[in-house]
C-alpha positions as CSV (number, residue, x, y, z in Angstrom):
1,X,235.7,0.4,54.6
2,X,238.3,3.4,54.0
3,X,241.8,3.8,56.2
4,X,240.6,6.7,57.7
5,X,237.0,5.2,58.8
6,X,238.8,2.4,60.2
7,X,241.5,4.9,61.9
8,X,238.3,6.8,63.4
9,X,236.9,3.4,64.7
10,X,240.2,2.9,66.7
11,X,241.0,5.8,68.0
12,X,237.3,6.3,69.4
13,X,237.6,2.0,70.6
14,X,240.1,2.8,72.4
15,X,239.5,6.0,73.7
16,X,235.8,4.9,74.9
17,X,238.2,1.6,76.3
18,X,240.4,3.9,78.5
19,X,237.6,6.1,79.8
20,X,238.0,9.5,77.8
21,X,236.2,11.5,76.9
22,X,237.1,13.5,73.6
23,X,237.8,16.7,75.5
24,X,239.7,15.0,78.0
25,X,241.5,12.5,75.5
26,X,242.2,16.4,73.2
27,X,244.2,17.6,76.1
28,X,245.9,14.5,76.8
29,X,247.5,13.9,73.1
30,X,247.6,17.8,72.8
31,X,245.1,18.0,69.5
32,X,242.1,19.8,69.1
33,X,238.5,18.2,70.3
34,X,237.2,19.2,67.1
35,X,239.8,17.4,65.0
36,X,239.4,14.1,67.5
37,X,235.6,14.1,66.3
38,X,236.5,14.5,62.9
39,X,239.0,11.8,62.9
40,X,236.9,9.0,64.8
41,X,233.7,10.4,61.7
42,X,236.5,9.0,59.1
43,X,236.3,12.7,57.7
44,X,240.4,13.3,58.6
45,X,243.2,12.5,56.8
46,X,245.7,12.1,59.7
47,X,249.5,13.0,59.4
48,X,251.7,10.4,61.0
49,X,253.2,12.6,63.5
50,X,249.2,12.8,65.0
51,X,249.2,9.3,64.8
52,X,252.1,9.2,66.9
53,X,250.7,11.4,69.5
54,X,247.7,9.4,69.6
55,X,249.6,6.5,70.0
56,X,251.6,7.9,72.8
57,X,248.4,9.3,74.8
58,X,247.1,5.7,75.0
59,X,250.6,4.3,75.9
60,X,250.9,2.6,72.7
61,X,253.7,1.7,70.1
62,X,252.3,2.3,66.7
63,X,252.0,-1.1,66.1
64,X,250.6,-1.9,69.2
65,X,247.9,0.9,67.6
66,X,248.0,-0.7,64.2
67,X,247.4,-3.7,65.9
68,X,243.6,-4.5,65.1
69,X,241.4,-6.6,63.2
70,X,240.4,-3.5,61.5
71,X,243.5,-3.4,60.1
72,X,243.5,-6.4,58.7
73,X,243.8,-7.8,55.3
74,X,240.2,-7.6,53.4
């Protein structure tokens, strides 16, 4: 599976995890609803400053973020 399917998969585990939805979680890390459903569809290529904010809205280091078996070596 691609990076940015398996960046989509975490962002959207986690933010079903913490109860948000992806209006609410768009306001929270400041990005655009539209571009949080793109991103957890795999259809985003994702700067690393948004990864950052993303990070930060869950109250995660990035490799706290990074830290999934989705991640992993294949």
């Amino acid at each position: 599976m691609s990076i940015k399917k398996n960046l989509g998969k975490r962002v959207k585990e986690l933010r079903l995890h913490n109860g948000y939805s992806q209006e609410a979680f768009s306001h929270e890390c400041g990005l655009d609803r539209t571009y949080i459903a793109s991103l957890e569809n795999g259809n985003r290529n994702v700067s690393i400053e948004n990864i950052e904010k993303i990070a930060l809205a869950f109250n995660l280091t990035l490799t706290d973020f990074f830290d999934s078996e989705l991640f992993g070596e294949n």
